[in-house]
C-alpha positions as CSV (number, residue, x, y, z in Angstrom):
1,X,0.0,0.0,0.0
2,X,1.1,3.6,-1.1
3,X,0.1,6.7,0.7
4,X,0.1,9.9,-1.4
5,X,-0.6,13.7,0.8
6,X,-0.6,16.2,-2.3
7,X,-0.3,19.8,-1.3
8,X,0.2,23.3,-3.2
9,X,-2.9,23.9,-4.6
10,X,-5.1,27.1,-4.1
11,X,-6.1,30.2,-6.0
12,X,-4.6,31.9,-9.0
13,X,-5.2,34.6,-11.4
14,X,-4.9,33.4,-15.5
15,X,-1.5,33.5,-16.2
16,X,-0.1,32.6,-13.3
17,X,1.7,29.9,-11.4
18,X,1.3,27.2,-8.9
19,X,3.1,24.5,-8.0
20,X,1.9,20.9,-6.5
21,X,3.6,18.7,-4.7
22,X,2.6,14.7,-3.7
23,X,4.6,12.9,-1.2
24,X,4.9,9.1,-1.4
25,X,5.0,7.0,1.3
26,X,4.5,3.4,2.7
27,X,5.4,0.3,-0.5
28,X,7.3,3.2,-2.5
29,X,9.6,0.4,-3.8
30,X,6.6,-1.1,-5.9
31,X,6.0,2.3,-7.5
32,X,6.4,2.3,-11.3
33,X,5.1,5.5,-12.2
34,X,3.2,8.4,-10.6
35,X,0.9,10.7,-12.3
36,X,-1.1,13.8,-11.4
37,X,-5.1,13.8,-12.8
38,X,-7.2,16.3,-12.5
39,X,-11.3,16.6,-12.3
40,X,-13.2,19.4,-12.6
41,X,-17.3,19.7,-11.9
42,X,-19.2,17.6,-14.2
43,X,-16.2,15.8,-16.3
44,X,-14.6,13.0,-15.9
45,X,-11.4,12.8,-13.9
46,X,-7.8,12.8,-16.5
47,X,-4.6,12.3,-16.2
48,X,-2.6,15.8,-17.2
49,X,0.6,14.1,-16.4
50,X,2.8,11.2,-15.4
51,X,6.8,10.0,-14.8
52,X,7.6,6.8,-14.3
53,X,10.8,5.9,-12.3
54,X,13.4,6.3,-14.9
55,X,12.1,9.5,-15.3
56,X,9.9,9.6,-18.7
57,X,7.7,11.6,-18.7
58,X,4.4,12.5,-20.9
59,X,1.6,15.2,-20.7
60,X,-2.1,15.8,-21.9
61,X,-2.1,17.7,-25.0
62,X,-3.4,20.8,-23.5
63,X,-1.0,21.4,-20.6
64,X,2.3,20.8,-23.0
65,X,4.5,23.5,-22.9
66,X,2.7,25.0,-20.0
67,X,3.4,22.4,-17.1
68,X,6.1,20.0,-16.0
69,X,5.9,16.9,-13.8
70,X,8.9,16.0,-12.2
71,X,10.2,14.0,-9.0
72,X,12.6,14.0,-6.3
73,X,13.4,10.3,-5.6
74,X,15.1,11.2,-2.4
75,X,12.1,12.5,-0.5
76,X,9.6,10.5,-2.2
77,X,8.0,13.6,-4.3
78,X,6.6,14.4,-7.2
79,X,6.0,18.2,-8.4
80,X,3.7,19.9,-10.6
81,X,4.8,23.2,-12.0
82,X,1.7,24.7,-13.5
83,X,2.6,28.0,-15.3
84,X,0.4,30.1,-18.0
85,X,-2.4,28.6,-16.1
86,X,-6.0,29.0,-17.2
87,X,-9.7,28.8,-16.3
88,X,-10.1,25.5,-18.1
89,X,-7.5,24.1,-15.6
90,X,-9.2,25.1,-12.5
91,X,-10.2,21.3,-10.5
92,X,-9.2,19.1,-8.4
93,X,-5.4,17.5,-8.7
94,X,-5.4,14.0,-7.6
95,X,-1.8,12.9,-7.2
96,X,-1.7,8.7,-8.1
97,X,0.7,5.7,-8.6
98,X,0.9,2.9,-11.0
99,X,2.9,0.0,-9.7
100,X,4.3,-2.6,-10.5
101,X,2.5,-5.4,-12.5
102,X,-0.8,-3.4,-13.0
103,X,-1.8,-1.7,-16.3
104,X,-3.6,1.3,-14.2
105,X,-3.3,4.0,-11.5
106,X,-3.8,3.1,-8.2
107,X,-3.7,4.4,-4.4
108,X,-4.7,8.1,-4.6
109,X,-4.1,11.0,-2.4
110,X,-7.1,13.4,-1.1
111,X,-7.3,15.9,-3.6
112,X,-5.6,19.5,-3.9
113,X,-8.1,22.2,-5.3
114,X,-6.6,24.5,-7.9
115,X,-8.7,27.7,-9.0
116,X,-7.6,29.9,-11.7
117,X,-10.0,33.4,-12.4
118,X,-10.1,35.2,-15.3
């Protein structure tokens, strides 16, 4: 079992930045990649980003170029750096883990609220 606290989120003008975090703890040895989704009201949830743990990384089409997933393997965390953010990108950030031998995300943390105004 993983335990993910995700923290950072909060409320931004368009065009700014914020910056998540998601701290891993408990079976982190198991963890094969981690991924931030995001829902909003009335959507389903999706995945913006994800690294695995050599470090690839990939991103949904409409935050490339404008945020970057990374991790710190030493203290367990992964970061989002939102910048150029946008209405459309105000929801929920659900920080999650694939591991090991399973095809989908797993074990998710409680949710970080990100609001962007216009």
């Amino acid at each position: 079992q993983v335990q993910l606290v995700e923290s950072g989120g909060g409320l931004v003008q368009a065009g700014g930045s914020l910056r998540l975090s998601c701290t891993a703890s408990g079976s982190i040895f198991i963890i094969a990649a981690m991924g931030w989704y995001r829902q909003a009201p009335g959507k389903q949830r999706e995945l913006v980003a994800a690294i695995t743990s050599s470090g690839s990384t990939n991103y949904f089409d409409s935050v490339k170029g404008r945020f970057t997933i990374s991790r710190d393997n030493a203290k367990n965390t992964m970061y989002l750096q939102m910048n150029s953010l946008k209405p459309e990108d105000t929801a929920v950030y659900y920080c999650s883990v694939r591991k090991y031998g399973f095809g989908e995300y797993t074990d998710w943390g409680q949710g970080t609220q990100v609001t962007v105004s216009s």
